[in-house]
C-alpha positions in Angstrom: 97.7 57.5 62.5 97.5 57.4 66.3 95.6 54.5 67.8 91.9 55.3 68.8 90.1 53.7 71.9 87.0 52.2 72.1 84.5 51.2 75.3 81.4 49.1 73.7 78.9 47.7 75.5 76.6 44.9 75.0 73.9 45.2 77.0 72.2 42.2 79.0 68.7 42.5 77.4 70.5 41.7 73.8 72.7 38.8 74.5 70.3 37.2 77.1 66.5 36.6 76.8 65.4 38.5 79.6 62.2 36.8 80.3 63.8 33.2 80.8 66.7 33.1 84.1 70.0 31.9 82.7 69.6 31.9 79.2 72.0 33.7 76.5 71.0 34.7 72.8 73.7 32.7 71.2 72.9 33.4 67.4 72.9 36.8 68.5 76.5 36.7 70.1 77.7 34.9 67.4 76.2 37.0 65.1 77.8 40.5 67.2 81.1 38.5 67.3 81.2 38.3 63.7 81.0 42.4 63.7 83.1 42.8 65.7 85.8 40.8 64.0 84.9 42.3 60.6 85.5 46.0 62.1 88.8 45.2 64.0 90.3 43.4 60.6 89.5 46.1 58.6 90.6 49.4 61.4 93.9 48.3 62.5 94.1 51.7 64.6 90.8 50.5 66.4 91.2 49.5 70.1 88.5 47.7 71.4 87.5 47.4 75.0 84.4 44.6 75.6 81.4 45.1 78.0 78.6 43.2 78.7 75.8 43.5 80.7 74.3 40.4 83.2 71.1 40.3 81.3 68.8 36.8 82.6 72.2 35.5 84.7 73.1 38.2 87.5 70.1 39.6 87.9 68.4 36.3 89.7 70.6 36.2 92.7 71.1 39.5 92.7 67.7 40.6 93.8 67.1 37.7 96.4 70.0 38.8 98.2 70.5 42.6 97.6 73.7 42.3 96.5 74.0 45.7 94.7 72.8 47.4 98.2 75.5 46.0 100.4 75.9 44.1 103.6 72.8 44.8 106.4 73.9 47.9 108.6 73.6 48.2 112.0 73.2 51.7 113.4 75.4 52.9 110.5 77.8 49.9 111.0 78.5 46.9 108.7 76.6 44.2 110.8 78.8 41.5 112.7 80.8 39.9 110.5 79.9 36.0 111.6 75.9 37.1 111.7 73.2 35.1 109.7 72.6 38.1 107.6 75.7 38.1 106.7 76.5 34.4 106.0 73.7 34.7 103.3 75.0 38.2 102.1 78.1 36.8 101.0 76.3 33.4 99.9 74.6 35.7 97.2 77.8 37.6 96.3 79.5 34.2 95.1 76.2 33.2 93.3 76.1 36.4 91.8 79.7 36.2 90.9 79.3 32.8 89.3 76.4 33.6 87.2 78.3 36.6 85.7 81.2 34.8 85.1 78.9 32.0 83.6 77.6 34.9 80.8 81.0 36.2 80.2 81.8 32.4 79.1 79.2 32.4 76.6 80.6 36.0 75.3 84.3 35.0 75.2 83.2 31.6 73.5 81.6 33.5 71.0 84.3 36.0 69.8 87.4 33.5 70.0 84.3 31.0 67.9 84.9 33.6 64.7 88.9 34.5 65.3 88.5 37.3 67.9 91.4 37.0 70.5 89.1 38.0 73.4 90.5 37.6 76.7 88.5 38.1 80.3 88.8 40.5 83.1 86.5 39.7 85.8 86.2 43.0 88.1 85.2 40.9 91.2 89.1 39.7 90.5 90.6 42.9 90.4 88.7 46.0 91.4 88.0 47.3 94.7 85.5 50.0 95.7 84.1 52.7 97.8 80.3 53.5 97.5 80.3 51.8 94.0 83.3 54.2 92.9 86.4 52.9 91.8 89.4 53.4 93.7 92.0 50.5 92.9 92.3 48.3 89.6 95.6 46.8 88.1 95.0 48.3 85.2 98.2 47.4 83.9 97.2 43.4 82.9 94.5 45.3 80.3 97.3 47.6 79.0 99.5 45.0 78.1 96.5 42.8 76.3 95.7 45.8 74.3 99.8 46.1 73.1 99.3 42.7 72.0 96.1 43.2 70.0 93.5 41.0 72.8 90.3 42.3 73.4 90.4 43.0 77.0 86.5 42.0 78.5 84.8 43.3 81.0 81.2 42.9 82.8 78.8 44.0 85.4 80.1 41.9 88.7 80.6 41.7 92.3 83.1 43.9 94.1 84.4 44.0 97.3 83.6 47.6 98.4 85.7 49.7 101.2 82.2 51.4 102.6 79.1 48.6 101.9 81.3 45.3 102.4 80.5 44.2 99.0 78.4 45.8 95.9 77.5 45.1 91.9 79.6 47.3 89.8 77.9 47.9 86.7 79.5 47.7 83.5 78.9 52.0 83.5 80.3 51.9 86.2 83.7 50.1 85.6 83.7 52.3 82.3 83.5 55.5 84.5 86.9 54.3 85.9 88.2 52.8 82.5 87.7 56.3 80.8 89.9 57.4 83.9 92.5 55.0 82.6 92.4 55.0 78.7 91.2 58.6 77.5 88.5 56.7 75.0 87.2 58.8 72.6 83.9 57.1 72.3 81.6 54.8 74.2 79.2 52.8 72.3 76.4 51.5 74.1 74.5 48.7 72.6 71.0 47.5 73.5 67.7 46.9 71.9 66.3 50.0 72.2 66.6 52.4 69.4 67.8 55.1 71.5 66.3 58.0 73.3 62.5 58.7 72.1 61.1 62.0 72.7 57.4 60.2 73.1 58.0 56.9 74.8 56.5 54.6 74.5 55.4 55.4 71.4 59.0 55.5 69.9 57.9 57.6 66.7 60.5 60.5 67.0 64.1 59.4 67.8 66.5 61.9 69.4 69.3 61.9 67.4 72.0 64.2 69.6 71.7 65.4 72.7 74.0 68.1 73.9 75.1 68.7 77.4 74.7 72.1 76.8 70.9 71.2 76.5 70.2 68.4 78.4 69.6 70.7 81.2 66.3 72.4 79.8 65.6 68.8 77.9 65.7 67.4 81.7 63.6 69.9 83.4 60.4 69.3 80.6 60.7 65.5 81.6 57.7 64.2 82.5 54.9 66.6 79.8 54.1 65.0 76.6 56.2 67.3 74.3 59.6 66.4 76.1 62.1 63.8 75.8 61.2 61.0 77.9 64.0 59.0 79.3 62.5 58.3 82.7 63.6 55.2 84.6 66.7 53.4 83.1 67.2 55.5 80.3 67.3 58.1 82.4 69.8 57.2 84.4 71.6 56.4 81.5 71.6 59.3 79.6 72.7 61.6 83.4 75.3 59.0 83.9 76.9 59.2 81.0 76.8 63.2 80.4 78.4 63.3 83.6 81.4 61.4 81.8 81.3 64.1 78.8 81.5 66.7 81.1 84.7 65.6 82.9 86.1 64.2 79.6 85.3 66.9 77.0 86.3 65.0 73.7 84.4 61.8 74.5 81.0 61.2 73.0 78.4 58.5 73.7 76.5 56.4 71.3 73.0 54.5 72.5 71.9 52.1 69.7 70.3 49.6 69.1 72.4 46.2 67.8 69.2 44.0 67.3 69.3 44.4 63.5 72.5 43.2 61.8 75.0 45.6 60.3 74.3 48.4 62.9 77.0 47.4 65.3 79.4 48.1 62.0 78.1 50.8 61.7 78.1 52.4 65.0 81.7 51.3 65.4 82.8 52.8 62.3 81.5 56.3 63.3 78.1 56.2 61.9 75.0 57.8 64.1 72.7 54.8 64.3 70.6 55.5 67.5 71.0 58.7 70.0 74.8 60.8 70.2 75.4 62.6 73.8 78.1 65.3 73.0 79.5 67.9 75.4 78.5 70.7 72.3 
């Protein structure tokens, strides 16, 4: 049986409490870790790639110094390189950096805690970008972790970018350029929310597939009471990673919620737990 590739996610608002700065759900990530290593004893062919969102950590610095927006412009032009702007923009980039890194400690901690061989790569380390786009990553490092059975982790960080100076990469976006890389047949995004609601907030009636053949007419209802509602993040989400199925017709998308245990197992194993995007 040929090997089969596997992006997860953990998002920020389930391994960090989101309402206190700098402050990680560790029962939680002990208690994902443990899934995770059940899963990947029991599916030899499985091939795990690790996410994780910043949650309480990034976040913080992020916003006081607009990291994610890149450096002040001038008339169209990065501003002076020695200005005061500056000095601080790149102050916040290292804080920003350090408080990712700090989360990714906690998640590595947790999976080599329970006998998962997890091993970090920090995209501030490795990838450069251009508008938030990926356009150079030694990809090889993670290629030769996955021949030897590590779980290769990744995370929403800093990156030096060719057009803004510097930027956040989200961990969608690093996937964007992982499923470039590794032809994954599924990304499994794990949050608290259930999925996508057709009357949030409500959350009574769960969307259980959504098909890019669809989404289109789903999309253009957005907003009355008898449409899907994935305004805001979800959203933004849902667009972003449709876009992926459309340039990579075999992959599919899974949003789920892990807060209750045994639905991680589940959703790696194959199992519809929350909301499927398909390309049909």
């Amino acid at each position: 049986m040929s090997k089969e590739i596997v992006l997860l996610k953990l998002g920020g608002s389930l391994i960090t409490d989101k309402d206190i700065p700098y402050t990680p759900r560790l029962d939680k990530l002990t208690d994902l870790a443990q899934e995770i290593k059940t899963v990947l004893d029991s599916s030899p062919d499985l091939l795990l790639i690790l996410g994780h969102g910043s949650g309480s950590f990034g976040h913080v610095a992020a916003k006081k110094y607009g990291t994610r927006d890149g450096l002040p412009a001038q008339g169209g032009i990065l501003a002076a390189e020695d200005g005061d702007e500056n000095k601080e923009y790149w102050k916040g980039f290292a804080e920003v950096r350090f408080q990712a890194a700090e989360l990714n400690r906690y998640v590595i901690q947790s999976l080599l805690a329970v006998g998962v061989p997890a091993i970090s790569f920090p995209p501030s380390a490795s990838m450069v970008s251009m508008d938030r786009k990926v356009i150079h990553h030694n990809i090889l490092a993670i290629r030769k972790a996955l021949d030897v059975h590590l779980l290769p982790a990744v995370y929403g960080d800093v990156a030096f970018d060719e057009n803004l100076g510097g930027t956040i990469l989200s961990t969608e976006d690093v996937f964007t350029f992982l499923v470039e890389q590794f032809s994954p047949s599924r990304i499994l995004l794990a949050g608290i929310e259930t999925g996508v609601w057709q009357d949030f907030p409500a959350r009574t009636r769960l969307v259980k597939q959504i098909q890019l053949s669809d989404y289109e007419k789903m999309r253009a209802g957005i907003g009355s009471s008898a449409s899907t509602d994935v305004t805001g993040g979800m959203k933004a989400k849902v667009e972003e990673m449709l876009a992926l199925i459309q340039k990579n017709k075999g992959l599919t998308v899974q949003i789920f919620s892990a807060e209750e245990s045994g639905h991680l197992t589940r959703a790696l194993k194959g199992e519809n737990v929350g909301t499927l995007l398909t390309s049909r």
